[in-house]
Rosetta silent file (secondary structure, phi, psi, omega in degrees, C-alpha in Angstrom):
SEQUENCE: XXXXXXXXXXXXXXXXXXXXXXXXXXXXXXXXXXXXXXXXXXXXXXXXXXXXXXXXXXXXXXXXXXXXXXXXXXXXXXXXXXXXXXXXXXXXXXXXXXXXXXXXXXXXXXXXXXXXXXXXXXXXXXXXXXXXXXXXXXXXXXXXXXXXXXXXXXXXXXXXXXXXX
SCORE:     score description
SCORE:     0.000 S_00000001
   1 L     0.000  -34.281 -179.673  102.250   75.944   84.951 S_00000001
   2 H   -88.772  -12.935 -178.420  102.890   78.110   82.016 S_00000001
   3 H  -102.430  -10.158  171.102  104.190   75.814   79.820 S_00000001
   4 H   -76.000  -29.319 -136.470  101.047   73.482   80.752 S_00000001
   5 H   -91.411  -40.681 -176.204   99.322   76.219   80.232 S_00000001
   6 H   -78.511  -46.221 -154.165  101.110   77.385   76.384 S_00000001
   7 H   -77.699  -44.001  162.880  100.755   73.419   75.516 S_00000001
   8 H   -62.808  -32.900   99.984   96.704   73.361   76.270 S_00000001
   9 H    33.106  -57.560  159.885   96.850   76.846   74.147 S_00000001
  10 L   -49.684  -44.848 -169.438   97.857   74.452   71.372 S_00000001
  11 L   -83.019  -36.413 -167.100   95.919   71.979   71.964 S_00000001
  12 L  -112.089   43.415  141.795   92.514   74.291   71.378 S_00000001
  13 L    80.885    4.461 -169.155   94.253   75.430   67.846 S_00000001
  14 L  -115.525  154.222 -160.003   95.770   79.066   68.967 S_00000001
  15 L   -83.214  138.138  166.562   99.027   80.287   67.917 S_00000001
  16 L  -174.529  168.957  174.433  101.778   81.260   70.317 S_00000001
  17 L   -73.668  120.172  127.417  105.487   81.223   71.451 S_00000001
  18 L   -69.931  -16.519  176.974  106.108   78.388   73.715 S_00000001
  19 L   -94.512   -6.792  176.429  109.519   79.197   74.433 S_00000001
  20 H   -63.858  -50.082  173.188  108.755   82.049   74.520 S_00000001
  21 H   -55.848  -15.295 -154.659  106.124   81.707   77.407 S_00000001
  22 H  -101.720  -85.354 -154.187  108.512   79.131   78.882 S_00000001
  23 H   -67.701  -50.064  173.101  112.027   81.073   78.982 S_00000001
  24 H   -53.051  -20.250  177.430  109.481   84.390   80.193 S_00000001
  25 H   -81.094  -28.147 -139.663  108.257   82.057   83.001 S_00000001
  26 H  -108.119  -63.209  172.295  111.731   80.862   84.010 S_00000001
  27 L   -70.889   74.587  173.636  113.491   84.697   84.056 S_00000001
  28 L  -131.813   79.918  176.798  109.946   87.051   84.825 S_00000001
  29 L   154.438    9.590 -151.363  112.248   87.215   88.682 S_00000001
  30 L   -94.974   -7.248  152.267  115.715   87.226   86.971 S_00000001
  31 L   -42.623  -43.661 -139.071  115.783   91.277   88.744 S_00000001
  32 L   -89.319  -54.073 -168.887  114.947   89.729   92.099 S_00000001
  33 L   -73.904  -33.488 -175.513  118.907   87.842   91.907 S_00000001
  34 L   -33.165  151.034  154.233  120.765   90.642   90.829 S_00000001
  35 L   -57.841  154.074  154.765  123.626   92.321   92.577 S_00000001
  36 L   -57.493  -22.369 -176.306  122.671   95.986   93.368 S_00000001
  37 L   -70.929  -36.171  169.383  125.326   96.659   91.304 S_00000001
  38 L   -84.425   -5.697 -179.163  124.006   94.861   88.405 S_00000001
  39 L  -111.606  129.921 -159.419  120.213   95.698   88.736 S_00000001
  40 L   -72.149  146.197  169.702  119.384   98.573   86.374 S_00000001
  41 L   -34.839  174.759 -152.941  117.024  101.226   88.163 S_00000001
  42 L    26.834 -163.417 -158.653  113.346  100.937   88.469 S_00000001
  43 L   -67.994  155.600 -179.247  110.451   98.835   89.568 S_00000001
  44 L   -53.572  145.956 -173.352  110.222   95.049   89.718 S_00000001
  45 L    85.158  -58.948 -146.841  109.074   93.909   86.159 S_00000001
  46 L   -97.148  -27.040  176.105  110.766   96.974   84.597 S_00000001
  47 L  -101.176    1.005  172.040  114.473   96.352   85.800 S_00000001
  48 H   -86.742  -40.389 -176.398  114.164   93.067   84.934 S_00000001
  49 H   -68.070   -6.431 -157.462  112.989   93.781   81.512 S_00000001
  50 H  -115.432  -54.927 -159.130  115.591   96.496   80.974 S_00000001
  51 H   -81.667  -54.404  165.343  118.567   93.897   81.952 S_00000001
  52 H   -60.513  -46.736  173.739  117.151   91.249   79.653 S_00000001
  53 H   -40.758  -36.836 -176.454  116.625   93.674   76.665 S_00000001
  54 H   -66.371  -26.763 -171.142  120.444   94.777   77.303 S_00000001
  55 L  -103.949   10.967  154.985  122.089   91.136   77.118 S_00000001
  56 L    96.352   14.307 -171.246  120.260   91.185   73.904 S_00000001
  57 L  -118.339   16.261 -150.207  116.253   89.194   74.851 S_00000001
  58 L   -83.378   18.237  157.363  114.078   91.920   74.222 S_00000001
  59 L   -66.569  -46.125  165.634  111.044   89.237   73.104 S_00000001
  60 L   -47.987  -26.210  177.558  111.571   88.553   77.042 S_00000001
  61 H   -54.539  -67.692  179.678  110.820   92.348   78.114 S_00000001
  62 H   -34.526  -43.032 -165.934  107.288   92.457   77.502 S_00000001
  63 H   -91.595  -21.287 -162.023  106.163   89.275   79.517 S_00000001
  64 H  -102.237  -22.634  172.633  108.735   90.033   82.638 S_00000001
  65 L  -111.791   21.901  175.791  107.556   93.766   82.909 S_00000001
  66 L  -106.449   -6.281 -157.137  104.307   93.009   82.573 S_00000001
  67 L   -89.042  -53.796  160.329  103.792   90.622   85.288 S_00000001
  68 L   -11.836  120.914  155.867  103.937   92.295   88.815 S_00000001
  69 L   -78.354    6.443  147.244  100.522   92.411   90.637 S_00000001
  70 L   -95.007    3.811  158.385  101.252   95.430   91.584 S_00000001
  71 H   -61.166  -37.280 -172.445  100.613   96.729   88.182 S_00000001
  72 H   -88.930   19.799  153.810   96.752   95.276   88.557 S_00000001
  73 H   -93.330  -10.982  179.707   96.197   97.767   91.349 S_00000001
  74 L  -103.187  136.736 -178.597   96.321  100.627   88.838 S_00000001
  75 H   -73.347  -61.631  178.781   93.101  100.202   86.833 S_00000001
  76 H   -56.761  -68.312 -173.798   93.725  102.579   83.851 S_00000001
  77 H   -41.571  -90.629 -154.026   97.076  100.367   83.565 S_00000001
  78 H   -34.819  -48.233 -170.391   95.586   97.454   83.606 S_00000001
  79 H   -95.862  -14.176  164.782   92.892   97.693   81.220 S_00000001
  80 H   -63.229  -45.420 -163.138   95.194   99.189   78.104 S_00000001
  81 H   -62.162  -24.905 -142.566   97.381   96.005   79.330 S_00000001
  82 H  -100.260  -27.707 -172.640   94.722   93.132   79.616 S_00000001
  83 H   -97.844   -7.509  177.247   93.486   94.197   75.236 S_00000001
  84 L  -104.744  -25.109 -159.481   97.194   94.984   74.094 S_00000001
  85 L   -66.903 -178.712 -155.373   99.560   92.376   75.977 S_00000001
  86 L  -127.739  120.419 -173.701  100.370   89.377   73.899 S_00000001
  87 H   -37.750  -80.856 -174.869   98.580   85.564   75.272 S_00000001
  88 H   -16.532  -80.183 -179.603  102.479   84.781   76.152 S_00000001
  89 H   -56.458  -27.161 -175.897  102.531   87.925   78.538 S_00000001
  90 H   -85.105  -24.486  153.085   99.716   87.370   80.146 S_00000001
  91 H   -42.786  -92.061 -151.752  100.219   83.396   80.652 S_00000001
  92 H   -47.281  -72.770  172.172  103.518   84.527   82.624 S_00000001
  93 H   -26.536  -39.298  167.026  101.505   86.949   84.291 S_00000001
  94 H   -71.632  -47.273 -166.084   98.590   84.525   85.239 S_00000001
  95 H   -85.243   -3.332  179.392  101.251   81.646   86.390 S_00000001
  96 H   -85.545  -13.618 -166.932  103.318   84.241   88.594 S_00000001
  97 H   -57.112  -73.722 -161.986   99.690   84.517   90.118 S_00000001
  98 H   -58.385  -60.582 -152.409   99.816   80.853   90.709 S_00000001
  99 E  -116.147  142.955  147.080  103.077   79.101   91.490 S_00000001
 100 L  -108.915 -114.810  172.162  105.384   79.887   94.350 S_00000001
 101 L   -77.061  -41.452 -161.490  107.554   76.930   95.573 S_00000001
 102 L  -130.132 -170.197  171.292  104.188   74.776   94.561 S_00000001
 103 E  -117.634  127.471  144.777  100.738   75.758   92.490 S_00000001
 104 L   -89.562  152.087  159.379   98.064   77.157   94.496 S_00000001
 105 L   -61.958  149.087  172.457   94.940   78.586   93.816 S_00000001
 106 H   -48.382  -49.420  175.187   94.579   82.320   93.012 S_00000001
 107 H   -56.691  -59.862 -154.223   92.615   82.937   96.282 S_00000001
 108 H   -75.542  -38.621 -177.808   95.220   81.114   98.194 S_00000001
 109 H   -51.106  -95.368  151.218   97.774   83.076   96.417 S_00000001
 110 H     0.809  -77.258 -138.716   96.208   86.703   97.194 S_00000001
 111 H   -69.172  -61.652 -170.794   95.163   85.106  101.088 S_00000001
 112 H   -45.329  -40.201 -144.102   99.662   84.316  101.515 S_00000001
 113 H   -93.876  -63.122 -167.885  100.330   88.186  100.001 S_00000001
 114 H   -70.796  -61.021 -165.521   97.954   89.643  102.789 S_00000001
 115 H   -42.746  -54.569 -179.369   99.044   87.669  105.788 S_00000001
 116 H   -73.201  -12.741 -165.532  102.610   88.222  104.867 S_00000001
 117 H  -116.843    7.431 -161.877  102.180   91.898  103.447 S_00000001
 118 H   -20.335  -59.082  164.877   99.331   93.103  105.581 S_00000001
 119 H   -46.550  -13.914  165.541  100.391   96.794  104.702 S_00000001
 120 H   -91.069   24.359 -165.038   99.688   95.764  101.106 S_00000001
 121 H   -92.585  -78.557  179.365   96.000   94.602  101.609 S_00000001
 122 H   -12.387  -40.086  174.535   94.401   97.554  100.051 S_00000001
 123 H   -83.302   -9.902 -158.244   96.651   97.345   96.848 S_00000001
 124 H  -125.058  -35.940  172.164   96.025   93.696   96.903 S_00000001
 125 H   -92.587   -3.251  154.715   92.278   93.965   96.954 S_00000001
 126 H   -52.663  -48.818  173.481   92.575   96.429   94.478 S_00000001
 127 H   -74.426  -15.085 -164.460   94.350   94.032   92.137 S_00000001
 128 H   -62.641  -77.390  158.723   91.974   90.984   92.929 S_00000001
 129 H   -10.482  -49.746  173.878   89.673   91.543   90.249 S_00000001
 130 H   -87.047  -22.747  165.095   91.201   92.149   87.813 S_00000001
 131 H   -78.326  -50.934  147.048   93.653   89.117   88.457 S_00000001
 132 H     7.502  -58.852 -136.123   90.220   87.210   88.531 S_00000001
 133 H   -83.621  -27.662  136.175   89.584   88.989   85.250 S_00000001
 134 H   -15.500  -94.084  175.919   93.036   87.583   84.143 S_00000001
 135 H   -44.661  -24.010 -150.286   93.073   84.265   85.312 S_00000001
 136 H  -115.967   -8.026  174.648   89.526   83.710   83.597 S_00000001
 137 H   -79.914  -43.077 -175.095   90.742   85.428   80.159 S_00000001
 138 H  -104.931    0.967  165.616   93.574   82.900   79.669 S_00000001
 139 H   -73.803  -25.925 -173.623   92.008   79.912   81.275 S_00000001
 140 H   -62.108  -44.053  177.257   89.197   80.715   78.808 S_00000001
 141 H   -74.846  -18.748  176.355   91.468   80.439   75.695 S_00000001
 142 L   -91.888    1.477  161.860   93.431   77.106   76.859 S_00000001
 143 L    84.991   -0.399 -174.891   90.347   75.589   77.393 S_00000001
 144 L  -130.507 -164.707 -163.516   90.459   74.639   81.001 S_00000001
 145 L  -115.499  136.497  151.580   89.479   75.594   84.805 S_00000001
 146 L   -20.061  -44.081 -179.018   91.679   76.858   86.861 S_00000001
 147 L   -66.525  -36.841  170.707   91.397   73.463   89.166 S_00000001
 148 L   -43.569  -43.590 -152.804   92.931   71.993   85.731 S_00000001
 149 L   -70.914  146.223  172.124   95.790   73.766   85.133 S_00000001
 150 L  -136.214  169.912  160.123   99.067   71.666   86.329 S_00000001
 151 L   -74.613  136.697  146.776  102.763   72.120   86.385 S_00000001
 152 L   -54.270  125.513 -178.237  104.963   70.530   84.128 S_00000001
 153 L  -118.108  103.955 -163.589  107.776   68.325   85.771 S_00000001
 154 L  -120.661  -33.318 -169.794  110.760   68.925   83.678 S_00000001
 155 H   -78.443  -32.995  140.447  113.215   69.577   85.544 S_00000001
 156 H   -20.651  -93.337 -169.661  114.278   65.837   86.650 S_00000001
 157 H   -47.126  -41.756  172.157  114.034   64.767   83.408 S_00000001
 158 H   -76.437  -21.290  178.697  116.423   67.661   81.584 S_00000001
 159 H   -62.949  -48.863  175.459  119.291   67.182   84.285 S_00000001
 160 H   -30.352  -37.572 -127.527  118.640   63.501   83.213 S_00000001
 161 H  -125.611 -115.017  161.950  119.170   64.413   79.203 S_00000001
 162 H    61.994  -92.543 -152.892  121.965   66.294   80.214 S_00000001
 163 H   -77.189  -58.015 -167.228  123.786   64.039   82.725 S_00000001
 164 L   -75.621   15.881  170.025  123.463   61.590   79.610 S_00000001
 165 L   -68.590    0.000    0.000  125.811   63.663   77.174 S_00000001
């Protein structure tokens, strides 16, 4: 989704890192794998961003600590983030939204988070809005609808490349 998403981005003339948006889409969860031993202190987004900057990535920091939706429950955060962040973070941020195992709608997304998180719903309708407010900032610059947006299927195809060394 984010790399569909960086390629229509292109397509309507505006400048950006695709690998960047692309390699930030792939790691923005590379905290989540960690050993305890190996995951540097603080919050999701922030120890991830901390472990790539250390190994030497820090272009990756920005889009991977910016991405948690629980950051779009704080408001004041949120609105320094949504006029400062870089199209790149906020595409990863928008497609973490998005894609689980599959692409869903935003709504659908949000409706899975409460069922499974119920003790989150307050923080989660906090954040709605402003993910809204998200989703409709970088669908605006790639040119498309939400309903639009697809995944890239890549992954076939590079083991394939690959395979063929």
């Amino acid at each position: 989704m984010a790399a569909d998403l960086g390629r229509r981005c292109e397509q309507m003339g505006v400048r950006l890192d695709r690998a960047l948006v692309e390699s930030a889409a792939l790691l923005h969860d590379v905290d989540k794998i960690l050993s305890p031993a190996d995951r540097p202190a603080g919050s999701h987004g922030d120890s991830g961003a901390r472990w790539l900057s250390d190994r030497g990535f820090r272009a990756l920091a920005a889009p991977v600590r910016g991405h948690p939706v629980t950051r779009m429950r704080d408001g004041a955060w949120f609105d320094a983030w949504i006029v400062s962040a870089s199209l790149e973070a906020k595409i990863v941020a928008y497609a973490d939204k998005r894609s689980g195992q599959r692409l869903i709608s935003l709504e659908q997304r949000f409706d899975g988070w409460r069922k499974r998180h119920p003790e989150y719903a307050a923080s989660l309708d906090e954040a709605w809005p402003r993910a809204r407010r998200l989703e409709d900032d970088v669908c605006q610059v790639a040119g498309v609808r939400p309903a639009e947006i697809r995944r890239v299927r890549w992954v076939r195809r590079e083991l394939a490349r690959i395979a063929a060394r």
